[in-house]
C-alpha positions in Angstrom: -19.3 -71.5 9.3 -19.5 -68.1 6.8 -18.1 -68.4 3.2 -15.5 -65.7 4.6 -14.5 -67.1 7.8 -11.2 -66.1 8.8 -10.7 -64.1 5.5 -10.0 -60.4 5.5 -11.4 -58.2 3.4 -10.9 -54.3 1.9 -14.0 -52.5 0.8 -13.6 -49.3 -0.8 -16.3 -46.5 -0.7 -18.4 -48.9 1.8 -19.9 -46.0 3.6 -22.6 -46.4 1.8 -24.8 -48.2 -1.0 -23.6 -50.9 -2.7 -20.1 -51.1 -0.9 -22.1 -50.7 2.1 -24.4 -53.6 1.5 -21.4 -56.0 0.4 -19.1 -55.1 4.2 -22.3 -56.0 6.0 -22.9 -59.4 4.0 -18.9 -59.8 4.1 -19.0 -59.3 7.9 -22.0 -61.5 8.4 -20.2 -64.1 6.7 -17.6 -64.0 9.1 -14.9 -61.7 7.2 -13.0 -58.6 9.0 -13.5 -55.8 7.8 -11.3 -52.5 6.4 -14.4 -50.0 5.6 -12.7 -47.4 3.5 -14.8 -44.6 2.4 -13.5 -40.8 2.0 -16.6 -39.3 2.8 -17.8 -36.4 0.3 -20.6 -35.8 -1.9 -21.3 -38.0 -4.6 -19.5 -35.6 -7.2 -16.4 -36.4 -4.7 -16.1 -32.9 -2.8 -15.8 -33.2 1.0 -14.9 -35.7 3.2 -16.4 -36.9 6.4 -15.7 -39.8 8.5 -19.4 -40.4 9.5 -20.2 -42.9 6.7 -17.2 -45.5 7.2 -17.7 -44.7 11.0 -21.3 -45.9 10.5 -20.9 -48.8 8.5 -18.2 -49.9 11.3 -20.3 -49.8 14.4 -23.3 -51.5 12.1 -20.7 -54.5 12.0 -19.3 -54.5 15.5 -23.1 -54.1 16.8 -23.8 -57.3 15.5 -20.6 -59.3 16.7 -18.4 -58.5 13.5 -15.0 -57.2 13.4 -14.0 -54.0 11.4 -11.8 -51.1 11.5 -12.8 -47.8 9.3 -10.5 -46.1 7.0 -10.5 -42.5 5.4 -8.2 -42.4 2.3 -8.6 -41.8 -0.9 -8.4 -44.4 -3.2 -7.8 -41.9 -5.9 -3.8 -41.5 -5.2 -0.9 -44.6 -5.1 -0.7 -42.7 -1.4 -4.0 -43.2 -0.6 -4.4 -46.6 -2.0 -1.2 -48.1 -0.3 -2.6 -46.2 3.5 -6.0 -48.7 3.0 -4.2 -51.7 2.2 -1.7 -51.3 4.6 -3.5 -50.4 7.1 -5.9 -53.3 6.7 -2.1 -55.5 6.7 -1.6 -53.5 10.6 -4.9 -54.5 11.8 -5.6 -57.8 10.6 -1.8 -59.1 9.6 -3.2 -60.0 5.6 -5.6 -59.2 2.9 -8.0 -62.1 0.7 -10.4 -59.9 -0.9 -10.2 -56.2 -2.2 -14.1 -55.3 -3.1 -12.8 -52.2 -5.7 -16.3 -50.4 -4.8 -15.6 -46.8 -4.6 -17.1 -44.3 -7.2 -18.1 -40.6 -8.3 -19.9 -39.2 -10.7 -19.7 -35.9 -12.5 -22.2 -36.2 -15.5 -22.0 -33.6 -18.6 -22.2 -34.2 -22.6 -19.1 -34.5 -24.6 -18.9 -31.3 -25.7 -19.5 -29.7 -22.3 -17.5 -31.7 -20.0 -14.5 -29.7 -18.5 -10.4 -31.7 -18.2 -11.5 -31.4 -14.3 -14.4 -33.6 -14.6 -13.2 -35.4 -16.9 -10.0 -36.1 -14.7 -11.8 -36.5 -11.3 -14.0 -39.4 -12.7 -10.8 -41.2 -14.1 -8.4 -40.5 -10.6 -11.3 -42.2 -8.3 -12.7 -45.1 -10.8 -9.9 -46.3 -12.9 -6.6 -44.6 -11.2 -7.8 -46.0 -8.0 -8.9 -49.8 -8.7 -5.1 -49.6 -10.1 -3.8 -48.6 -7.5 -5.7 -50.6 -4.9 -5.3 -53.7 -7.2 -1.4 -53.5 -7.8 -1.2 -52.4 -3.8 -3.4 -55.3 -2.7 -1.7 -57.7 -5.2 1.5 -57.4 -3.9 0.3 -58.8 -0.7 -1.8 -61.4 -2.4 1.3 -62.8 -4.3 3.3 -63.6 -1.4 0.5 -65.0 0.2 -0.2 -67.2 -3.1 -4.1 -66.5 -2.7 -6.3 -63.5 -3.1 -9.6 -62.3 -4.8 -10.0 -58.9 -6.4 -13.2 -57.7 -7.6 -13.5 -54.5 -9.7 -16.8 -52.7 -10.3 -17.1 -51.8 -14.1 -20.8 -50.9 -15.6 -23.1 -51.2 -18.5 -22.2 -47.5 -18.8 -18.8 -49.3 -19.8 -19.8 -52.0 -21.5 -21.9 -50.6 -23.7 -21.7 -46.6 -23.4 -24.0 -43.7 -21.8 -25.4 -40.3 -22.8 -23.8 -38.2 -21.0 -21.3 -40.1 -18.9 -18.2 -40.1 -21.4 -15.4 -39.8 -18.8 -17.6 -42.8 -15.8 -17.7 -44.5 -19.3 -14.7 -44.5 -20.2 -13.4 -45.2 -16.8 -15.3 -48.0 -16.5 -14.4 -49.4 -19.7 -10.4 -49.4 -18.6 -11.7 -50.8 -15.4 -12.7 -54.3 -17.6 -9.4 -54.1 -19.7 -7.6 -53.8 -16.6 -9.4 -57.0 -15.0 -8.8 -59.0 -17.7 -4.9 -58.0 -18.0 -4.6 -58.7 -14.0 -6.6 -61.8 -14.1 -4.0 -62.7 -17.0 -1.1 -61.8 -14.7 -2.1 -62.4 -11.6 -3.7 -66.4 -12.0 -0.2 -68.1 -11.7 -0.2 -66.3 -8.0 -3.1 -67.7 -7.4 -4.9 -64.3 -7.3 -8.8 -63.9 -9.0 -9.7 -61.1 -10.5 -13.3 -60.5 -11.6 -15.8 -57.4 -11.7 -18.9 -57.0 -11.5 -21.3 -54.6 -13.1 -24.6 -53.7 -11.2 -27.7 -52.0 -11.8 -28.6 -50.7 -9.0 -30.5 -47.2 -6.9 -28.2 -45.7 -4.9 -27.0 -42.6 -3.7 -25.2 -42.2 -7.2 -28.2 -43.3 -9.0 -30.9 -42.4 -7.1 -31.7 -39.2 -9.3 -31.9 -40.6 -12.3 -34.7 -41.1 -14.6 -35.0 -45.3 -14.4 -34.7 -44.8 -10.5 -37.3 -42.8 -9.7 -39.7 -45.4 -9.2 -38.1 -48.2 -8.0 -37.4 -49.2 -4.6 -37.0 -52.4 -3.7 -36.3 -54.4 -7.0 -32.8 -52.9 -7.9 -31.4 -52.7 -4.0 -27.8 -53.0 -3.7 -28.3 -55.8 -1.4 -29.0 -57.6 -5.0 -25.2 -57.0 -5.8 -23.5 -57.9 -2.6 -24.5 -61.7 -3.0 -22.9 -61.5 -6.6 -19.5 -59.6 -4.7 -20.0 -62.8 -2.1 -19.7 -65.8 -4.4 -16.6 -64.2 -6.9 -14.8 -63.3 -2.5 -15.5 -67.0 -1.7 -14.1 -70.6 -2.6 -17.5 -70.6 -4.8 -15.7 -69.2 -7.2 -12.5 -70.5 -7.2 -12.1 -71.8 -10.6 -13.8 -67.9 -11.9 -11.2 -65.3 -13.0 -11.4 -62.8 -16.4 -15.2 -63.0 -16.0 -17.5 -59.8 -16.2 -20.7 -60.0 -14.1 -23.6 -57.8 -14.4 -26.4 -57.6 -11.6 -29.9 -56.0 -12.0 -32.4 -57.1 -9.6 -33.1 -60.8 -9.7 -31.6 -61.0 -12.9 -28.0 -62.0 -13.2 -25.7 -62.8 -17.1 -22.0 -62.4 -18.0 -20.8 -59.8 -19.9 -18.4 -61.0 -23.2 -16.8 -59.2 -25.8 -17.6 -60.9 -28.6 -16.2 -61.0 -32.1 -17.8 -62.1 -35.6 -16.7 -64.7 -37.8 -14.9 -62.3 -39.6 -15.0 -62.1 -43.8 -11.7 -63.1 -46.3 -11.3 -61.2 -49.4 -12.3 -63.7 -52.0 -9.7 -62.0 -55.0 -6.1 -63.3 -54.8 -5.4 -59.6 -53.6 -5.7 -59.6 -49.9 -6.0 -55.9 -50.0 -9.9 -55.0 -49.2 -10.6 -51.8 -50.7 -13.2 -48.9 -49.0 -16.0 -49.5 -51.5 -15.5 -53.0 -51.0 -15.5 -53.0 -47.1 -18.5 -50.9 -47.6 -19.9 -53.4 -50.1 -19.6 -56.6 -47.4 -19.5 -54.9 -44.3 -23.0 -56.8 -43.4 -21.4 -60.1 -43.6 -17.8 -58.3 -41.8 -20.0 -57.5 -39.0 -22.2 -60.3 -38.6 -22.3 -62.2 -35.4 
């Protein structure tokens, strides 16, 4: 018996790294799978149904079940085609794996309204759209996980990624207001953030000497365990993958610091003058 038997499940841009790694383990586990994956470059030009194509036989080769799927995520359109199609092959949905990603990297003060948009239509446009499409389903069923795919780029900021930042930063507000909503359906909602080399990655500095001990088959067990009845008391939570190592991320606010005057009006110098004990966690 697999942790997903008899669950379907929806992976987006699974053609290849991470999402890729997570349909395999989902399959082995005894899920069906809807590979979605559009198919371009990694800067989200082109499309090609080799890589969802791929993934699919990999799962059929070894006994599993799985149908591919070309859409983009990065339209309500494309999002409702994946999830509806999945509903047309396998009659429901349990788990929506919100995997799919570009990048288009450039400084602040370089970055163009087209890469800026591009980055925010295929990260945070499309896990809403995938999420409310997938929900709806979930609802009636009165069961369903979601997991989103946020980032330490996110969480904490990146040179030179301000629009995958800031996408990935609505992608954790977004979990926690649907997790909010979406409990008394019984629906989970989680994300994970991973460190990880892959074909998005793979270039970078960090990367270029690691192989084996930031795989994405390090983040697929994580994607596993917040898909299964593991984690069935988990919603709202944030977490991060790299390697071996695994942690939660929180957003976390200090104790705060009252005006001591009867006033209760701080003043600049004054915020200036306490702002180490303000700011103090």
């Amino acid at each position: 018996m697999g942790l997903l038997d008899g669950k379907v499940t929806v992976v987006t841009g699974a053609g290849n790294g991470i999402g890729r790694a997570s349909a395999l383990l989902f399959a082995r586990e005894g899920a069906r799978v809807l590979v979605n994956d559009l198919g371009g470059a990694r800067d989200g030009s082109g499309a090609a149904a080799s890589a969802a194509d791929a993934v699919v036989a990999e799962i059929r080769a070894a006994g599993g079940s799985a149908e591919a799927n070309y859409d983009s995520v990065s339209s309500k359109e494309g999002a409702d085609a994946i999830i509806g199609q999945a509903l047309s092959a396998f009659g429901r949905i349990d788990v929506l794996l919100n995997n799919a990603g570009i990048l288009r990297d450039k400084t602040l003060l370089k970055m163009s309204r087209d890469e800026w948009q591009a980055v925010l239509d295929v990260h945070l446009s499309g896990c809403f759209f995938c999420t409310q499409a997938a929900a709806q389903k979930m609802k009636e069923q009165g069961s369903g996980s979601i997991i989103n795919t946020t980032s330490v780029s996110g969480m904490l900021g990146n040179f030179g990624q301000a629009n995958y930042s800031a996408a990935k930063a609505g992608i954790y507000g977004l979990t926690r207001t649907a997790s909010i909503e979406l409990q008394r359906y019984g629906v989970r909602v989680n994300a994970v953030a991973p460190i990880a080399k892959t074909r998005l990655t793979e270039d970078l500095p960090m990367f270029e000497k690691i192989e084996d001990s930031l795989s994405p088959e390090h983040v697929a067990p994580a994607h596993l365990f917040l898909a299964s009845h593991l984690a069935s008391d988990v919603t709202g939570v944030v977490l991060a993958v790299a390697g071996a190592r695994m942690s939660v991320f929180k957003v976390v606010e200090s104790p705060g610091k009252y005006k001591e005057s009867d006033a209760g009006v701080w003043n600049a110098q004054e915020i200036a003058d306490h702002f180490e004990s303000i700011s103090k966690v």
